[in-house]
C-alpha positions, -999 to 999 in steps of 0.1 A, spaced: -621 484 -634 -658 477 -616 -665 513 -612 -691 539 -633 -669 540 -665 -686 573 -672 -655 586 -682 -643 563 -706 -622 582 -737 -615 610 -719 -582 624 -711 -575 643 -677 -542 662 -663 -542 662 -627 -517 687 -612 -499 678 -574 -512 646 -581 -481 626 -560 -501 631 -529 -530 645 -509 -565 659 -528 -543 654 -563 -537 619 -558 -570 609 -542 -584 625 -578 -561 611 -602 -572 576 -586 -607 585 -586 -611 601 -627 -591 567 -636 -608 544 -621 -642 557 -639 -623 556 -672 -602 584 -675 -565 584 -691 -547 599 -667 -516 626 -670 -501 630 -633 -480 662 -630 -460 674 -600 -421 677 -589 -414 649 -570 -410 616 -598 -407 587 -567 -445 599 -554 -456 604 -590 -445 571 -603 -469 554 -568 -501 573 -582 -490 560 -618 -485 526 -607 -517 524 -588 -533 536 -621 -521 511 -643 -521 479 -618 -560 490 -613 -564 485 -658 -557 522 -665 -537 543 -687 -508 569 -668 -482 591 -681 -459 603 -659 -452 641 -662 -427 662 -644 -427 694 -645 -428 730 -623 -465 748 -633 -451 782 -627 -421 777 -654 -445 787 -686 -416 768 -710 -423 733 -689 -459 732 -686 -457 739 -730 -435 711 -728 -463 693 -705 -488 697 -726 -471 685 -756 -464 650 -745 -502 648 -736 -509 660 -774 -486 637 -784 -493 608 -764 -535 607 -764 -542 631 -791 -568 646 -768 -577 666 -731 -607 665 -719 -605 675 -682 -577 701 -663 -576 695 -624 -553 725 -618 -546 716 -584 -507 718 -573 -500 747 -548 -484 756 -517 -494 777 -481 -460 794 -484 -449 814 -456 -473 828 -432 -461 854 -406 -471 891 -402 -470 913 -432 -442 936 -421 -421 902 -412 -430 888 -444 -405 889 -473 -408 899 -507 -394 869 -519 -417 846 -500 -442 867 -509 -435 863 -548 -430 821 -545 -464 815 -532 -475 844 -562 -461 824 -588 -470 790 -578 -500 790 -566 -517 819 -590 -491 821 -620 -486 780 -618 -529 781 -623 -524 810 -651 -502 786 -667 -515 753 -661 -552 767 -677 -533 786 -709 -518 758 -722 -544 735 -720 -567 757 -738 -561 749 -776 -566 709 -768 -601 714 -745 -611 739 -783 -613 708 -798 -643 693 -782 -649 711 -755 -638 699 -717 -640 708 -681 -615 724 -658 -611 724 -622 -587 746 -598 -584 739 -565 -592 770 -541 -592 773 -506 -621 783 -475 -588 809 -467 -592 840 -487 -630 830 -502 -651 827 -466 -624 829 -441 -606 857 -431 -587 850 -394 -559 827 -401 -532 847 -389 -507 857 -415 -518 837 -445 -524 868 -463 -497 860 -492 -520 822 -494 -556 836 -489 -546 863 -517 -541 835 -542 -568 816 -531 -593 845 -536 -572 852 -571 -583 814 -583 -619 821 -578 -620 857 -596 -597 836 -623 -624 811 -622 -653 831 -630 -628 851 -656 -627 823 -678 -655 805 -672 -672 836 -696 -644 837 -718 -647 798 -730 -675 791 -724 -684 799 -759 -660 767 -766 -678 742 -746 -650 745 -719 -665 746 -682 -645 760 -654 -651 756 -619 -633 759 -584 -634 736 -556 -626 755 -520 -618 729 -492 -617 736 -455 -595 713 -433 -587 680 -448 -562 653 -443 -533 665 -464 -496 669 -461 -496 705 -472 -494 720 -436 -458 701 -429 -444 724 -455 -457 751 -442 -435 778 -425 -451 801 -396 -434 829 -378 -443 850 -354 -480 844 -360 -488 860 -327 -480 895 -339 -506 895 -366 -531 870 -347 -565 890 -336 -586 875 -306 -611 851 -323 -638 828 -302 -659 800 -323 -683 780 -310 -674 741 -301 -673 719 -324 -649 736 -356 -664 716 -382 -703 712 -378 -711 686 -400 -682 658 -382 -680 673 -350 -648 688 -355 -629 660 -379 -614 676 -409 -620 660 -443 -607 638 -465 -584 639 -503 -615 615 -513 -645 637 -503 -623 666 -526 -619 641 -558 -656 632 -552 -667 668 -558 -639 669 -585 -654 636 -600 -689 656 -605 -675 686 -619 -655 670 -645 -679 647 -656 -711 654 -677 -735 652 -650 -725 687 -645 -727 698 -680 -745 733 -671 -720 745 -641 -694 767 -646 -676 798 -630 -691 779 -597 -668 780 -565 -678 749 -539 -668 745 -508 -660 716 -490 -656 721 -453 -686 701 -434 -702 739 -426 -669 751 -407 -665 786 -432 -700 791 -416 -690 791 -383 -651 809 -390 -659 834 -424 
């Protein structure tokens, strides 16, 4: 381990961290000292990030679990207690775009999955996590979205960009309420980046709900159009859980090289 071991002792649950901005953050806490618990649904891309972890000198524990079953992510939390005595730092990250399509064309049940995952799943994920980060106080993180916060034209994402903007009002919500307990909260809102979460994303009809939009060239300012990468998200992530930003909280950041700017 060569890195800043800044966060030697400490104990982090990432959530989604099988792939994408989860992965890239579970690497990055553990390779500046972190133990790291790695939670998502899929065991075969959860064992990869927990095998990277340990063959780089770190500490993994491998966690399966659904974050909007409340009875599971108890269970989660648990073996965590169990395991490292300790939580310092919550990267409630796992979620989903769900269906996008029109409003009228959307279903209720569609409607309710992305609900429970990606708001409930963060309800939960931040509950249970509570009575360990009491003990000596901690950080938490939730991943967000530009959708929903500074962007408002994405054609039928309105079931996504209503979770999104739900994180950061939970956000600021709790950074009040714990902050009493030494327990920081913030929420990280990324624009385009490299991910996989657009492959399981399902779009119909979008050109019903789809108004006439024109941007300027160039969608992302700051790389001349090149969406953005998991590590530039853990980076960010990095910072926030670590002590160098011991007086933020209920703070959303965005990560999109300017391109809310040029879309909100």
């Amino acid at each position: 381990m060569t890195q800043n071991q800044e966060l030697t002792g400490k104990v982090a649950l990432v959530t989604g961290a099988g792939s994408g901005i989860g992965k890239a953050t579970a690497l990055l806490l553990a390779r500046h000292g972190a133990k790291l618990a790695v939670l998502g649904r899929t065991e075969k891309e959860l064992k990869e990030t927990a095998d990277e972890i340990e063959q780089a000198g770190g500490e993994a524990l491998l966690l399966l679990a659904d974050i909007s079953d409340a009875a599971e992510m108890k269970e989660v939390y648990g073996k965590v207690e169990q395991t490292w005595g300790r939580l310092d730092i919550v990267f409630a990250n796992a979620g989903i775009n769900g269906v996008w399509a029109p409003i009228e064309d959307l279903e209720p049940e569609e409607w309710d999955k992305t609900m429970n995952i990606n708001l409930r799943g963060t309800f939960l994920t931040v509950k249970y996590a509570i009575p360990m980060l009491k003990k000596q106080g901690g950080s938490i993180i939730i991943t967000s979205s530009v959708n929903g916060t500074r962007i408002f034209s994405n054609a039928g994402a309105t079931a996504y960009s209503t979770t999104k903007a739900g994180q950061v009002a939970f956000t600021q919500m709790a950074a009040l309420e714990l902050a009493k307990h030494r327990i920081r909260v913030n929420v990280v809102c990324p624009g385009a980046i490299e991910t996989a979460i657009n492959d399981s994303t399902e779009k119909r009809h979008l050109e019903e709900a789809q108004e006439p939009v024109e941007f300027p060239e160039g969608v992302i300012p700051l790389t001349d159009g090149k969406p953005g990468s998991s590590e530039q998200v853990a980076e960010t992530v990095l910072f926030l859980a670590s002590d160098r930003a011991s007086h933020i909280t209920g703070t959303p950041m965005w990560i999109d090289g300017g391109e809310s700017l040029l879309m909100g």
